[in-house]
C-alpha positions in Angstrom: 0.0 0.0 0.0 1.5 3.3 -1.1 1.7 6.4 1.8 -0.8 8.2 -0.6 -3.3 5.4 0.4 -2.4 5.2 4.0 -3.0 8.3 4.5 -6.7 8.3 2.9 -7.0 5.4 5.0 -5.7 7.1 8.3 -7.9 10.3 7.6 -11.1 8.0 6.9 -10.7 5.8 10.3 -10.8 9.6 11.9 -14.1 10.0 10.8 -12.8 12.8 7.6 -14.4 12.1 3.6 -11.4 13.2 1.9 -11.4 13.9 -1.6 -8.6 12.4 -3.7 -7.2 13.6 -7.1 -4.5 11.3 -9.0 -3.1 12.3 -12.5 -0.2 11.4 -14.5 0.9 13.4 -18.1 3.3 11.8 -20.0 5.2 13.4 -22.6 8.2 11.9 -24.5 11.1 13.5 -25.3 14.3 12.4 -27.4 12.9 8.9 -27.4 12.8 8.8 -23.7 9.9 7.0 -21.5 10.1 9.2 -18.8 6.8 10.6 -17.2 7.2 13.9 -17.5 4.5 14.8 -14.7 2.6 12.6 -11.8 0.0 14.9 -9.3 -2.0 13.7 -6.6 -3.2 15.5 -3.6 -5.7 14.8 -0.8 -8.7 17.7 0.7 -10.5 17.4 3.5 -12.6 19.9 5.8 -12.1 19.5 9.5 -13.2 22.2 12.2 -13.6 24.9 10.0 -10.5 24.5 8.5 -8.6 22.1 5.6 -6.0 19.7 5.6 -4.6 19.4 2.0 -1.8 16.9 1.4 -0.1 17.7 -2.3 2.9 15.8 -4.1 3.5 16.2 -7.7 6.8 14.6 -9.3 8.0 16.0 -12.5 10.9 14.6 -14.8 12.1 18.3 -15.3 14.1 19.7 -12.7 12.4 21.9 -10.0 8.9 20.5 -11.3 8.4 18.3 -8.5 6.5 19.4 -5.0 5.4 17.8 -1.9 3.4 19.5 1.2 1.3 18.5 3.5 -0.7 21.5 5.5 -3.7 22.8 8.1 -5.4 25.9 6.2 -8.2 28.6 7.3 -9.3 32.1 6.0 -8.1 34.5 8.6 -9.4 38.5 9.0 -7.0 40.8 8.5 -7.6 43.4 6.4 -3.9 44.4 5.3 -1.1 42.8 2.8 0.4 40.4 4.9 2.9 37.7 3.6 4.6 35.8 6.4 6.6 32.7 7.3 7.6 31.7 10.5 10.1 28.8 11.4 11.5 27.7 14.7 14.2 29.6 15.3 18.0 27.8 14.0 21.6 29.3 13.7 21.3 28.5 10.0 18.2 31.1 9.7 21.1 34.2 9.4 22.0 32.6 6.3 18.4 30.8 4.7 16.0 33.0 5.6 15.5 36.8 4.5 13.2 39.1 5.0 13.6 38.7 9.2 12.1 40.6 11.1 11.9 41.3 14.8 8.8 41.5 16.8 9.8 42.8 20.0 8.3 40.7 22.1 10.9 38.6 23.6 8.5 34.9 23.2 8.3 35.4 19.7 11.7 36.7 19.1 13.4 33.9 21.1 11.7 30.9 20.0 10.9 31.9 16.1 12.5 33.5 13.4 9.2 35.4 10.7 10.4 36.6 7.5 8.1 38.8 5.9 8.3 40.8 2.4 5.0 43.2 4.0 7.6 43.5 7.2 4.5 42.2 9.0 4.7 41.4 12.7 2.1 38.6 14.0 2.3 39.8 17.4 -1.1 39.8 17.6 -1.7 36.0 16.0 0.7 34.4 18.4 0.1 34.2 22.2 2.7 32.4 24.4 0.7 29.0 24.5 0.6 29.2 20.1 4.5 29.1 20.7 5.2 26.4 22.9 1.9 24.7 20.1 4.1 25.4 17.7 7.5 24.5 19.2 5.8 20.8 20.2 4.4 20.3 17.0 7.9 20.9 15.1 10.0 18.2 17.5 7.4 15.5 16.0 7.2 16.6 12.5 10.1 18.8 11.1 10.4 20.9 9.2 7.5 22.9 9.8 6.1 26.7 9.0 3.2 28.8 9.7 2.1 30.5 6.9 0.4 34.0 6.0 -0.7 34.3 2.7 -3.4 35.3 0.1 -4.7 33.0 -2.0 -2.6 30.1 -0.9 -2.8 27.3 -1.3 -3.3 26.7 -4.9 -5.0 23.8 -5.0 -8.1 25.1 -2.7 -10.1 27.0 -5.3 -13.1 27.7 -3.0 -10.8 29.9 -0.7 -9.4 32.1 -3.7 -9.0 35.7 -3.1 -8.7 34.8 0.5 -5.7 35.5 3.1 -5.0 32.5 4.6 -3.1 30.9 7.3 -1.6 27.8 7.4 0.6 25.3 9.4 2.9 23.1 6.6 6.1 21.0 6.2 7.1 20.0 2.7 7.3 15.9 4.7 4.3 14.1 3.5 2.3 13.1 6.8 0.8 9.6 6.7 1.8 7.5 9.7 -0.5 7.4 12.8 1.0 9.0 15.1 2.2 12.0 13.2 -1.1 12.4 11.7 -2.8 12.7 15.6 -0.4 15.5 16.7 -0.6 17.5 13.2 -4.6 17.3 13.2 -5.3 17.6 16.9 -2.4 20.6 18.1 -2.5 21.7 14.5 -6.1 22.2 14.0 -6.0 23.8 17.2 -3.4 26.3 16.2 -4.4 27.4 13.3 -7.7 28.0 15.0 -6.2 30.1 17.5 -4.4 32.3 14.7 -7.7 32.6 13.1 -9.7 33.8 16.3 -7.0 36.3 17.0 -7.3 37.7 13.7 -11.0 38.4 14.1 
């Protein structure tokens, strides 16, 4: 059984109707039998919010993608496009766009990068951090993500600024999946009743 099918399996015995989408384009070139690109992704509501699983495998380099993610519609009113990551020595040299929050929780424990220089101060109480910090020794690498109109995939939420808890590991095994849908689902709830 592939992880793809696991996974439907493991959200199913939860109770979740996920919707499945597989699709595979093939295109030869120079005589070669190479798929050129395999999609597949997996949507499902739960609490008012999604969980969208999304791998796609192309035979051209940089075509391939793989995240798995909690999403919601959030209510703020401004630009805002934000990533924040648990905070790592290496972030001085992967990650621009930092910015400080001044609030010495945030600042110690996270690093946000942010083209709009936006500060979630007022997404992220003390309890969302240690959430947050939890989450990411079980499942790693992780973000929380600001953004409009993202993801792709979820066409009903288009036009909308979202937020979203990801890692680019596809999620399938048991006891992953419980602590990304319960604290995760709880998290991103949290961000999107603070943002009210």
């Amino acid at each position: 059984m592939s992880a793809f099918d696991i996974l439907v399996e493991n959200l199913t015995k939860r109770g979740l109707k996920p919707e499945t989408h597989k699709s595979e384009n093939q295109f030869f070139f120079n005589n070669s039998n190479e798929r050129f690109l395999h999609t597949k992704y997996i949507i499902t509501e739960i609490d008012s919010c999604f969980f969208c699983a999304f791998d796609s495998f192309g035979a051209k380099a940089y075509t391939s993608n793989t995240y798995v993610g909690i999403y919601t519609e959030i209510g703020l009113h401004t630009f805002v496009d934000c990533r924040i990551y648990k905070k790592d020595w290496i972030d001085t040299f992967l990650r621009i766009y930092k910015v400080k929050t001044g609030v010495r929780y945030i600042d110690d424990n996270l690093t946000i990068s942010s083209k709009s220089r936006y500060k979630p101060t007022e997404l992220l109480s003390e309890s969302d951090v240690k959430t947050f910090l939890e989450i990411n020794q079980c499942i790693n690498p992780l973000k929380i993500i600001i953004q409009k109109e993202y993801p792709y995939i979820l066409k009903n939420l288009e036009y909308k600024l979202m937020a979203g808890l990801e890692t680019d590991v596809w999620i399938y095994k048991e006891n992953e999946l419980d602590t990304f849908l319960t604290k995760g689902v709880h998290l991103i709830q949290n961000i999107k009743n603070a943002s009210a």
